[in-house]
N, C-alpha and C positions, 0 to 999 in steps of 0.2 A: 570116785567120780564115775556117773556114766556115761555109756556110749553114746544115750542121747546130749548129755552134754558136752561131750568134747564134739561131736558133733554140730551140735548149735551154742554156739558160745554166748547167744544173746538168753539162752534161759540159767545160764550158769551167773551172769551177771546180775540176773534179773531174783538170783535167790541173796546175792551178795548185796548186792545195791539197796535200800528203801525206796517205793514209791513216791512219787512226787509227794501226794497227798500226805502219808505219813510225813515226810519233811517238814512241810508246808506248816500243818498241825503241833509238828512238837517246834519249831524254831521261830511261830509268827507271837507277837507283842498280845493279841488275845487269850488273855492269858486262862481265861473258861477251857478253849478249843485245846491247848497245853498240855491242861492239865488231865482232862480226858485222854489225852492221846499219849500221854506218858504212863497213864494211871497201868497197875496190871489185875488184872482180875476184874470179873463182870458186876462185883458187887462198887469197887471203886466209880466202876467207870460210869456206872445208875448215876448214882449219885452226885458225880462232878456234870451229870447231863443235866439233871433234876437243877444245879444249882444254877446253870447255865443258862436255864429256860426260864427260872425263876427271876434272875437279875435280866433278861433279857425282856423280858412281858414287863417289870416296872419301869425297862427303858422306852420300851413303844409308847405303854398309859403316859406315862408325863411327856414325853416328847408330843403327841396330840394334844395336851392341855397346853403347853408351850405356844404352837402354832396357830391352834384355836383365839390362844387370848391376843397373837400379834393380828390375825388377822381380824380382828374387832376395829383394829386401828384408834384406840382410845388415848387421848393425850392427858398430860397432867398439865400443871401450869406453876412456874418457877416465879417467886416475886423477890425482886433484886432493888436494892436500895443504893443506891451512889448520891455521894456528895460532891457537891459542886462549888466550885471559887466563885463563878456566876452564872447564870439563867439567861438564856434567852427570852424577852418579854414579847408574853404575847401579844397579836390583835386585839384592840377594844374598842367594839363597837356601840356609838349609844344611838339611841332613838327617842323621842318626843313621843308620848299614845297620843298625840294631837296631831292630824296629819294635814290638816289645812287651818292655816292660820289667819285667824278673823282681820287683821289691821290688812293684807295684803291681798284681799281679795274685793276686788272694784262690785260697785254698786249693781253695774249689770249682770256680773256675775253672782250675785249674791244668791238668786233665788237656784241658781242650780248645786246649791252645796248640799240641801236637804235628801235630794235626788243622788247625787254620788255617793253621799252615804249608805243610804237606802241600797243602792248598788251592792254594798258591804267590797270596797275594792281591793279586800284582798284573796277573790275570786277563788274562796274556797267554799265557804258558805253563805249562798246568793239569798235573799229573802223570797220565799216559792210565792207569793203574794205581789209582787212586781210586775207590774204591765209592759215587757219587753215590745210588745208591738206598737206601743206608741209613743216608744223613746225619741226619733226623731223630732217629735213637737215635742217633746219635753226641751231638749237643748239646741235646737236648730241648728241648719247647717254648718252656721260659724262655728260653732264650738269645737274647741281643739283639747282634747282631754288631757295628753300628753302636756300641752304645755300649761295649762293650767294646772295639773297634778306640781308639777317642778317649781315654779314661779309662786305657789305660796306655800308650800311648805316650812316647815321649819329652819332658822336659821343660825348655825352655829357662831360664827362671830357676832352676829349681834345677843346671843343669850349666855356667852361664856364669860362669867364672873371673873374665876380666874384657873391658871391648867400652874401646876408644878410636877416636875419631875424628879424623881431620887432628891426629893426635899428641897428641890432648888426652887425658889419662889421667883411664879411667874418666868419660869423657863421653856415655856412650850406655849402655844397661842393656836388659833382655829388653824394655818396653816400648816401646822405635824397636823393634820387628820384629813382626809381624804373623803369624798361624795360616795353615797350610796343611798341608792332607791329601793325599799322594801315596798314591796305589795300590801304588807300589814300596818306599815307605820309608816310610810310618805320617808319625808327625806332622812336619810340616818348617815352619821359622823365616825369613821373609823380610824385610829389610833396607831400607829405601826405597821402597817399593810406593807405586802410584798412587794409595792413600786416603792419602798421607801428604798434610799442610797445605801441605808448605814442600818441595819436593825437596833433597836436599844436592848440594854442588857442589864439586869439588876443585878449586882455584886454585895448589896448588904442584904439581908432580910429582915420581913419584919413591916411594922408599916410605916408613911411616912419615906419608904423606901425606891416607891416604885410611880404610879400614875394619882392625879389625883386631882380631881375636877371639882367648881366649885360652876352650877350650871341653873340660870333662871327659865324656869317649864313655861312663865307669861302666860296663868293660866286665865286670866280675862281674855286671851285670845282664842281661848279654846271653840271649838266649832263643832264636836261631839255630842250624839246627843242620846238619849236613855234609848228611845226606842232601837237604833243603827248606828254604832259606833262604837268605842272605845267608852269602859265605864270608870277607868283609873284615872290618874293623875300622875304624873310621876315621868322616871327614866325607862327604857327599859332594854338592857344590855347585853352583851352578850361577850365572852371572852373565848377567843380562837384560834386554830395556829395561824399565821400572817400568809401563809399558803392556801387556806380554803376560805369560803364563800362566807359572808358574816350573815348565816340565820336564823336572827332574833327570835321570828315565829318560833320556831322548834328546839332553841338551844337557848330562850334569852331567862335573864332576872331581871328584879325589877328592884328600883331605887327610889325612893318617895321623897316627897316634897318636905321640909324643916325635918330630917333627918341625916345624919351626919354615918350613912353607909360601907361599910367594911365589907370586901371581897376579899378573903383571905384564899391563897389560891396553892395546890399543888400541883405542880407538874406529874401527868401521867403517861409511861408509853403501851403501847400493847401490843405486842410482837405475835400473832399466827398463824398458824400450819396452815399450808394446801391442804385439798384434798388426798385422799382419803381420812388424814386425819381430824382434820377441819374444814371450813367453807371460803376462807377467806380467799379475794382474787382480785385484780384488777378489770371493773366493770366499762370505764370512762373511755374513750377515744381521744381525747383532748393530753398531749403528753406537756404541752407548757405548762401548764397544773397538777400539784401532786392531787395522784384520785383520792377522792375521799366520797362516801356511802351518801351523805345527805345531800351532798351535792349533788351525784349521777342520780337520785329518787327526784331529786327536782329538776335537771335537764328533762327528765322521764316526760316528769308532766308537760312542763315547756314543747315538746314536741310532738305530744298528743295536740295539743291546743295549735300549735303549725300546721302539723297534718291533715285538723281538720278545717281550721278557719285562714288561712294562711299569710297569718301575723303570730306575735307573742305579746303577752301582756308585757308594760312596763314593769320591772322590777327584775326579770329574769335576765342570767344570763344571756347576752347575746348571742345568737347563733345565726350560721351563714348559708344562706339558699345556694345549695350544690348546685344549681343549672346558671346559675348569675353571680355565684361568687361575690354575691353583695349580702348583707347585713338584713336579714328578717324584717319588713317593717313592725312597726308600733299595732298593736289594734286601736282603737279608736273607738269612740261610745258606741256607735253603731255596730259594733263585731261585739259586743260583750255579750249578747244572747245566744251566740253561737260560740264565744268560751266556754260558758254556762254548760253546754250542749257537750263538749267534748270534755270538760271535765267529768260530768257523769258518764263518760266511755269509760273515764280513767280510771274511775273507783270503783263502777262496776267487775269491768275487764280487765285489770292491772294484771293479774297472772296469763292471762291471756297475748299481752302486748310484748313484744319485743323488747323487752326493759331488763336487765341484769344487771345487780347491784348489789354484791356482793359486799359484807364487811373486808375492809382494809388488812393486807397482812403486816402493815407497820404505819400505826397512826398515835396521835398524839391528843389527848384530853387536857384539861384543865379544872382538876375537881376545885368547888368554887364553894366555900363556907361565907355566908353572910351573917352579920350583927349590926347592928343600929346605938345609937347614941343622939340624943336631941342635939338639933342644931339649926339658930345658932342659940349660944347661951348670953345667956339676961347680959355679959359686961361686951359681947363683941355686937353687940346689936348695933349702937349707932354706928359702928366701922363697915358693919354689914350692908347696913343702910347706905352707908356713903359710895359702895364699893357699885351697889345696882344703878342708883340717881347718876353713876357716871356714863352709864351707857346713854347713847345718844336718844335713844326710843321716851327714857323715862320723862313723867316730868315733876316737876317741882310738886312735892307734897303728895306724889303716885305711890310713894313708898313709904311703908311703915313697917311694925313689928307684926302684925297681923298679914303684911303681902310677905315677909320673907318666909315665914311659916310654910304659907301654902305654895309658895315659888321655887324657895332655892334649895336645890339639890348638891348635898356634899359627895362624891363619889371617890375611894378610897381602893385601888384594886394593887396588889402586891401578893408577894410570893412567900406564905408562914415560914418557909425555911429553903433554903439555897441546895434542891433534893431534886431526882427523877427518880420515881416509883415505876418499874418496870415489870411487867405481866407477859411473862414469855409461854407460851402453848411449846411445849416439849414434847417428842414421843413418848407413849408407856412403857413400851417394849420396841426399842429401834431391832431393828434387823443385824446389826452387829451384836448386839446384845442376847437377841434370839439366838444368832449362833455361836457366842460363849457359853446360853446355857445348854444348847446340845451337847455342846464338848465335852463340859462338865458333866452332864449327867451320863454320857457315850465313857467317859474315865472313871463315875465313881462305879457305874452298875456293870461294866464289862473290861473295864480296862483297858481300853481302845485309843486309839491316837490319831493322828493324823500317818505318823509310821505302817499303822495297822494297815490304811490305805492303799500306802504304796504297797506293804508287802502283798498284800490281795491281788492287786494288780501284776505285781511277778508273776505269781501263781496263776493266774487267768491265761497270761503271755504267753507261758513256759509252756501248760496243759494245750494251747493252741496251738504251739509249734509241733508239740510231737504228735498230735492229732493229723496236722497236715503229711508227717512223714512217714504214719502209717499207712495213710492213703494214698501216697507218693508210686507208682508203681514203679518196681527193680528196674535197672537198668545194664543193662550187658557191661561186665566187666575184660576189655581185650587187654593185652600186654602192650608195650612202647619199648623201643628202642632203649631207651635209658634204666627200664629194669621196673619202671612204676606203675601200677593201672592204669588205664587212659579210660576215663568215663565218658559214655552218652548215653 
């Protein structure tokens, strides 16, 4: 031993003791930093650095390919099949293409049907050839469009043959369906709607199982005509959750006359992501309605056409004047030049307007398979016959095999199998997932842990402490009474 170190006992320790660092090195769980620092000789210790540096560089490359691909935010989508004891049965809604009905419309009105049509009133596409400046003499003052539009429309008890339910004959009547006004087809008949008490539910499938309308079109009363108007014949329907708006225009099928019509229907859900992984959101204000997309795209419009003329066409939802707290009026023939007007804001300007309408991050479809079968056949025809001549309208000898052809619509809508088909938007790469495969790749290319961690952090602590008490300056060492130093 020398002088210098008996002397200083801290460089005698200091040849006894290992460095932090060497400890650090041969006792932490990385097991690369280990084995270098146990290694002896300069050719080892290359070598265990080399191999170090190697698995450490394929730890960085994939871990950036990892983070790159989460942060793309790409979704897959899961499709899940459950079976059901029973289905909720949807809304169905039918419609007439005949929107004004010849028998109900008075004499002095007669001459103004040409003219409404001509309109095209389902105020999307107006005929650019129409003299809006001189609509007023066209229908004079009296004229009340609104209530004319209502009052001859189509009538469902008086044209329903006959309604069965879940096979049960003649267990349903115009009263299970509920009033609605399309813009496109005047007055239309909806089936199961959200005010009902009690929703229906089908528990068999199959057809025969579920709705099933036997429904006379009255097409001698038809009032459509080639140049403006509707050019079908028929139903035309639409199947929807009992929750959102029934519209035909954009959602509907059609049903023809002496055909015996099959809606074969599946239930569909679609479940997806927020952003970033997806678009899906709630765009709607209205919370007593579940939001759904076609709806909030047509309040859109509806409140273009307030904005600028300050009424809404019939058929829109109703909506409430924020300064009056009262109900939007009607427009009326005279404001329909200036719907005209704000509609072309709407289709110009749509990206431009305040509108946000995002898809739904959980809605419900109803994919809808049609087939046909002639109806009625050659042996039910005089029962068919007898079933029409009982409505009060018909008269003796009105009805033949040639009127049920072209009049009566069978309509058939059920559920092919008692099934919800479910389309879920999942992440590609969730963020748990992401950092499983850190860990993984942190344990296969280095052998690293979450351990590894903490001991790092010793090592950090510990190098910090004795750092501070090197720089700590001495402190006079006096004696005490009791025999011990007394520091300050």
């Amino acid at each position: 031993m020398t002088q210098e170190s008996v002397c200083n006992p801290s460089v005698h320790a200091s040849q006894e003791e290992p460095s932090l660092e060497y400890e650090f090195a041969t006792t932490t769980t990385l097991h690369g930093v280990s084995r270098v620092a146990g290694s002896s000789g300069a050719r080892a210790k290359t070598l265990w650095v080399l191999v170090l540096l190697i698995a450490g560089g394929f730890y960085v490359a994939i871990t950036v390919i990892r983070i790159q691909a989460y942060l793309k935010f790409d979704a897959n989508t899961n499709v899940i099949v459950k079976f059901n004891d029973a289905l909720e049965f949807p809304a169905v809604t039918i419609c007439n293409y005949n929107r004004f009905m010849n028998n109900k419309i008075s004499e002095d009105d007669t001459k103004y049907v040409r003219h409404l049509l001509e309109l095209n009133e389902d105020l999307v596409d107006y005929e650019e050839d129409f003299n809006y400046t001189h609509i007023d003499d066209l229908f004079g003052e009296g004229f009340n469009y609104t209530q004319f539009a209502l009052t001859t429309g189509f009538t469902l008890n008086e044209s329903m043959i006959r309604c069965d339910w879940k096979g049960v004959a003649y267990s349903c009547n115009a009263l299970n369906f509920s009033s609605y006004y399309s813009p496109s087809y005047g007055h239309c008949y909806t089936f199961n709607t959200r005010g009902d008490q009690k929703s229906h539910e089908q528990s068999q499938q199959g057809i025969g199982n579920g709705l099933q309308l036997i429904v006379d079109i009255r097409q001698p009363e038809y009032t459509e005509t080639f140049k403006s108007g509707h050019l079908e014949a028929g139903l035309k329907f639409a199947v929807h959750p009992r929750d959102e708006l029934p519209l035909t225009d954009t959602m509907g099928l059609s049903a023809a006359p002496g055909f015996h019509t099959y809606a074969s229907m599946r239930r569909v859900r679609h479940i997806n992501l927020p952003e970033p992984w997806g678009v899906c959101g709630t765009g709607g204000v209205d919370k007593s309605r579940k939001y759904s997309r076609n709806t909030c795209l047509r309040n859109c419009r509806r409140n273009v056409i307030i904005a600028q003329c300050k009424c809404q066409p019939l058929g829109y939802e109703r909506a409430v004047d924020l300064n009056t707290s009262e109900p939007v009026q009607l427009c009326d023939i005279d404001q329909f030049h200036c719907v005209t007007q704000a509609l072309d804001i709407y289709r110009v300007s749509f990206s431009a307007l305040d509108c946000t309408c995002p898809v739904a991050c959980d809605y419900i479809t109803y994919e809808t398979t049609l087939s046909m079968a002639k109806y009625p056949s050659q042996s039910v025809i005089v029962d068919a016959i007898g079933a029409v001549q009982a409505q009060n309208w018909a008269r003796p000898g009105a009805v033949d095999a040639a009127y049920l052809d072209e009049n009566l619509v069978y309509l058939d809508v059920y559920f092919e199998e008692l099934s919800t088909i479910t389309y879920k938007q999942v992440e590609a790469l969730s963020f748990t997932a992401l950092v499983g495969d850190l860990g993984g790749l942190l344990g296969l290319f280095l052998g690293a842990s979450v351990i590894t961690g903490a001991e790092l952090l010793d090592y950090v602590i510990r190098r910090l402490h004795l750092l501070i008490l090197v720089k700590r300056p001495a402190r006079k060492v006096l004696p005490n009474l009791f025999g011990r130093p007394n520091r300050r």
